[in-house]
C-alpha positions as CSV (number, residue, x, y, z in Angstrom):
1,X,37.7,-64.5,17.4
2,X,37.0,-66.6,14.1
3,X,38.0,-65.0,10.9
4,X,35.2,-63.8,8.3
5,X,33.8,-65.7,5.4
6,X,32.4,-64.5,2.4
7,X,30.8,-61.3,2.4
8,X,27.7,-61.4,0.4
9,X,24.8,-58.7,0.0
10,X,21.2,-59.1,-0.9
11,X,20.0,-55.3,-2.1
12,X,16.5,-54.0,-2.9
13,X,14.6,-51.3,-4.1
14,X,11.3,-50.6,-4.2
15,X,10.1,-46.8,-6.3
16,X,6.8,-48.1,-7.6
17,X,3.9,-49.0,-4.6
18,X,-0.1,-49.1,-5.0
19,X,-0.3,-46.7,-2.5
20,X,-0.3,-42.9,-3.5
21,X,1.5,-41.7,-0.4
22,X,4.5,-44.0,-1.5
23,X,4.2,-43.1,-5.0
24,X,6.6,-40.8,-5.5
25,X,10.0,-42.6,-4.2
26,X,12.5,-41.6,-6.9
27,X,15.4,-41.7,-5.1
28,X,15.3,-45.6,-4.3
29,X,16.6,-46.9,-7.4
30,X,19.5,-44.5,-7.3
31,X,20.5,-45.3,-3.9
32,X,20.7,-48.8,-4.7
33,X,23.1,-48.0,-8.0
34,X,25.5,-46.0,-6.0
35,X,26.1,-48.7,-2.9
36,X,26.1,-51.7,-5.2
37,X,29.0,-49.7,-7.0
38,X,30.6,-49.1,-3.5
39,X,30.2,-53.0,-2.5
40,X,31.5,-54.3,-5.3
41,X,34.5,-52.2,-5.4
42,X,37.3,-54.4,-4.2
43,X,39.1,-51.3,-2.5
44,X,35.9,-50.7,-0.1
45,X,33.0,-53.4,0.0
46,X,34.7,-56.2,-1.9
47,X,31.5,-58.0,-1.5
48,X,31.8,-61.6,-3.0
49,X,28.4,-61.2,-4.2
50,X,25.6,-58.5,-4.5
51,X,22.2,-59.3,-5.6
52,X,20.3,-56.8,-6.2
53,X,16.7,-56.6,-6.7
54,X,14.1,-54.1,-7.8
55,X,10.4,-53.6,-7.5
56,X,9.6,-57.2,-5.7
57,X,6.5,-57.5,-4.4
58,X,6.3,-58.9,-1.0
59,X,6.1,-62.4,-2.2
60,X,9.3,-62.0,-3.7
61,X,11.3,-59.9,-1.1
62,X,10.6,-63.0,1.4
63,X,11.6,-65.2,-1.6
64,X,14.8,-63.7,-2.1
65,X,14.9,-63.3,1.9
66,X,14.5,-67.3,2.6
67,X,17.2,-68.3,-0.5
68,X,19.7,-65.5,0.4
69,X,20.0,-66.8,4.3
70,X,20.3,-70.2,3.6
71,X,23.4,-70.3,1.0
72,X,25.5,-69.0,3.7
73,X,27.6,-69.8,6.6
74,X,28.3,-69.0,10.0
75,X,31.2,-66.9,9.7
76,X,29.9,-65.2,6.3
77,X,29.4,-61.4,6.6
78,X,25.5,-60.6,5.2
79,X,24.2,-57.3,4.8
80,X,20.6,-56.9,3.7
81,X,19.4,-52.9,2.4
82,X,16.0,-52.3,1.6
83,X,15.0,-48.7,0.4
């Protein structure tokens, strides 16, 4: 089994939509807060990097997408967290 790389993150939160039924999403933003503090923290995530993103339109969520799977290797650990 190879070893893992670099553990990196790419984070986003959306609380503000055009649509009225998504309106009202206030807990997004918080969400985000709370497990960027947890992945960051070398004694549980000890992510190497988190980016973190808020109210990207789509355009810039696939943005963000594209650039955040191509700086990384095969044996880096990703985890990508929309709410």
């Amino acid at each position: 089994m190879e070893s893992v790389g670099n553990k990196y993150s790419l984070i986003i939160a959306n609380n503000r939509y055009k649509e009225r039924l998504f309106s009202k999403l206030s807990s997004s933003l918080k969400d985000v807060h709370e497990l960027v503090k947890l992945l960051k923290n070398a004694n549980i995530g000890n992510f190497k990097k988190v980016d973190k993103r808020e109210n990207c339109s789509s355009a810039k969520i696939n943005e963000s997408l594209e650039f955040f799977f191509k700086g990384c290797n095969k044996n880096d650990m990703l985890l990508f967290y929309f709410s």
